[in-house]
C-alpha positions as CSV (number, residue, x, y, z in Angstrom):
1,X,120.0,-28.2,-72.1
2,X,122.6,-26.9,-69.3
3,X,121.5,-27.9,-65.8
4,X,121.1,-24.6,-63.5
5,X,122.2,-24.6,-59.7
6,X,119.2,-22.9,-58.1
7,X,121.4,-20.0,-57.2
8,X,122.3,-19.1,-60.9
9,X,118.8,-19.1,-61.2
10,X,117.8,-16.5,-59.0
11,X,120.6,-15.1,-60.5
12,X,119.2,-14.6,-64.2
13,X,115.9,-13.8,-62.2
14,X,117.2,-11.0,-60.8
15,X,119.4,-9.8,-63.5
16,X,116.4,-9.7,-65.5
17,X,114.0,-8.3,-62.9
18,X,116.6,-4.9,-62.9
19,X,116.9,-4.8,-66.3
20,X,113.4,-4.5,-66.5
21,X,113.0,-2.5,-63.9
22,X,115.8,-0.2,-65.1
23,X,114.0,-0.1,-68.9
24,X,110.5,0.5,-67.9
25,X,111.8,3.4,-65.7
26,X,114.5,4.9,-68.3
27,X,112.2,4.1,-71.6
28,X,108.5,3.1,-71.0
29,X,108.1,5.9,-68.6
30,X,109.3,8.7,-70.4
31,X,107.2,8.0,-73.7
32,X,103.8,7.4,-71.5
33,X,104.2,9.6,-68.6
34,X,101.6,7.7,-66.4
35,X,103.3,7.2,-62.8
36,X,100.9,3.9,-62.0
37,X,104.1,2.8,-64.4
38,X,105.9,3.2,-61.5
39,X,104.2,0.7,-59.7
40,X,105.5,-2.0,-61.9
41,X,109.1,-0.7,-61.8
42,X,108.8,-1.2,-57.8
43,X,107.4,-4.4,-58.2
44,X,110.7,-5.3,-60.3
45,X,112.8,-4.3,-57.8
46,X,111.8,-5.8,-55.0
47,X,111.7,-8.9,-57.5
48,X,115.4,-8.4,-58.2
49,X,116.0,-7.3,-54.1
50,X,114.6,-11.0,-53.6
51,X,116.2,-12.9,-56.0
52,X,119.5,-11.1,-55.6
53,X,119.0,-12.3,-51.9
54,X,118.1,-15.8,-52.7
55,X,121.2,-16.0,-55.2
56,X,123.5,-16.1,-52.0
57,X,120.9,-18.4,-49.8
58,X,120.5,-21.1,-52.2
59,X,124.5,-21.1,-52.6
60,X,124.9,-21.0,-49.4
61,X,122.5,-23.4,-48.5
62,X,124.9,-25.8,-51.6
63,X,127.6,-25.8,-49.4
64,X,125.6,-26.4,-46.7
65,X,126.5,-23.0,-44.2
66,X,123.1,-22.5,-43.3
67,X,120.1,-24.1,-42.4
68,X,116.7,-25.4,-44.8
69,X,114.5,-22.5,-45.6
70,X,111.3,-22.0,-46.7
71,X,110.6,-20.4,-50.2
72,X,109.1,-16.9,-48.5
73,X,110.2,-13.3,-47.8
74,X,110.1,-13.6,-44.5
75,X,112.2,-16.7,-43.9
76,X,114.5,-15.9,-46.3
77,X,115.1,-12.1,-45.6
78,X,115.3,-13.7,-41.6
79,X,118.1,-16.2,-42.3
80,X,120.2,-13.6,-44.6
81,X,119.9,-10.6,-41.7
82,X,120.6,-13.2,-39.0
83,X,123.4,-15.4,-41.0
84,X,124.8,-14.5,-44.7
85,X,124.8,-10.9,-44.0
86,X,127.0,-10.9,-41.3
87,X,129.2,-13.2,-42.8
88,X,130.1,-11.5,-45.9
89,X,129.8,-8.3,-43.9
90,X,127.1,-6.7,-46.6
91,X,125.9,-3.4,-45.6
92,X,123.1,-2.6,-43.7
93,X,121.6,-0.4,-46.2
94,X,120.6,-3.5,-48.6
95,X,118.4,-4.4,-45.9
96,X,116.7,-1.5,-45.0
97,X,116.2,-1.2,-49.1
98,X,114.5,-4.4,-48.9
99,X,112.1,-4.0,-46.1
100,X,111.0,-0.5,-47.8
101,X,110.5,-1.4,-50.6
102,X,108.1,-4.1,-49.4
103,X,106.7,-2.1,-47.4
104,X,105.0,0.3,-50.5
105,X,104.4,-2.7,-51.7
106,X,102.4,-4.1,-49.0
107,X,100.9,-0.5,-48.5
108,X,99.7,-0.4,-52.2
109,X,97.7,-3.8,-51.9
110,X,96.1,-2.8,-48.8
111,X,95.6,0.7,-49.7
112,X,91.6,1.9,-50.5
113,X,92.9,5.4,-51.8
114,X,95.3,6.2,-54.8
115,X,96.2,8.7,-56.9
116,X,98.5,10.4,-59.0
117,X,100.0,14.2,-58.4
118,X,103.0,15.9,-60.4
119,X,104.5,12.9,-61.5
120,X,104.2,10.8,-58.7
121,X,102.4,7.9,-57.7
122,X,100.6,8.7,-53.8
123,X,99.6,5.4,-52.2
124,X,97.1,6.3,-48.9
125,X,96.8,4.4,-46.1
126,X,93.2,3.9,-44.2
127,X,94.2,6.5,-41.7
128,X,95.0,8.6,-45.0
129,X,99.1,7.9,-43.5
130,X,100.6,8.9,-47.4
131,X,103.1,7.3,-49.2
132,X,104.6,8.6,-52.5
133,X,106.8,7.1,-55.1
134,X,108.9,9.0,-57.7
135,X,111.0,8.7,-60.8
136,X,114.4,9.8,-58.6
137,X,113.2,7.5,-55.7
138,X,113.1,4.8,-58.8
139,X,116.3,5.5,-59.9
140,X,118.0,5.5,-56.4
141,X,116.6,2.0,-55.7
142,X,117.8,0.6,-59.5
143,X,121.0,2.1,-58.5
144,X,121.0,0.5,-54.6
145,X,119.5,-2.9,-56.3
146,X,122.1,-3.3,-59.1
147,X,124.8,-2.8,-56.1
148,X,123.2,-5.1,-54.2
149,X,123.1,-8.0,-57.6
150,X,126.8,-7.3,-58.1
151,X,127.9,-8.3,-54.6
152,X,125.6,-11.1,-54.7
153,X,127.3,-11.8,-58.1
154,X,130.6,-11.8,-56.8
155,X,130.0,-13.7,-53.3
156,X,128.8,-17.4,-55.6
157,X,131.3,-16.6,-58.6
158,X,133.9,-17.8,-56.1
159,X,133.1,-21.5,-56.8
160,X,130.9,-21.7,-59.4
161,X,133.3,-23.2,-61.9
162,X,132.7,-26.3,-59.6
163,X,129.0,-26.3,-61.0
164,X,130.0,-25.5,-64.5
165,X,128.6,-29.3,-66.0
């Protein structure tokens, strides 16, 4: 059995997390027509956000340009705002992707109302705050995601022949 760097697997993680993601939303869906489906797609993405993210921590943290981090959202999405985004100079956007994404995800476990209407999941706050998601809204964050995996991809291809064993 090949020995993995911890970065190439978060790598295969994520690359699997999209595909999924991107199948559920561009086969499953279509057949069943139930937008609870889409649930699952977001939770795929923000799987594949996460692991895309933690692809450039854990090399990063291999050669030893940032800190120890702890194995959660927050300290990871923390130390790649404050350090490896910056560096590599990757777009702001990715971020903001990230954090809403979490967010309906967050909102959907805490949420004591839900329903479906036209095709669209509607997650509802306490204070009845609403928060939809669609199939286009999907697609857009598959699109932003696969983006983000591809400049993850190419920031650790740089030296990862050294780790080829």
């Amino acid at each position: 059995m090949q020995y993995m760097e911890k970065f190439q697997e978060s790598r295969e993680k994520a690359r699997r997390n999209i595909m999924l993601a991107d199948h559920m939303l561009t086969q499953t869906y279509p057949l069943i027509k139930d937008p609870k489906l889409l649930l699952a797609v977001i939770e795929n993405i923000f799987l594949a956000l996460t692991n895309s993210m933690a692809t450039v921590l854990y090399y990063e943290r291999l050669f030893k340009r940032i800190p120890p981090f702890h194995d959660n959202f927050e300290s990871k999405f923390n130390l790649f705002k404050m350090k490896t985004a910056i560096r590599y100079n990757i777009s702001q956007e990715y971020l903001y992707l990230m954090q809403e994404v979490k967010d309906i995800i967050i909102e959907h476990r805490k949420s004591p109302v839900e329903f479906t209407r036209e095709n669209k999941f509607v997650i509802c706050s306490s204070t009845y705050n609403m928060k939809t998601i669609s199939v286009d809204q999907m697609k857009k964050y598959i699109q932003k995601t696969k983006s983000f995996l591809e400049i993850a991809e190419s920031i650790v291809s740089k030296n990862e022949s050294i780790f080829v064993k």
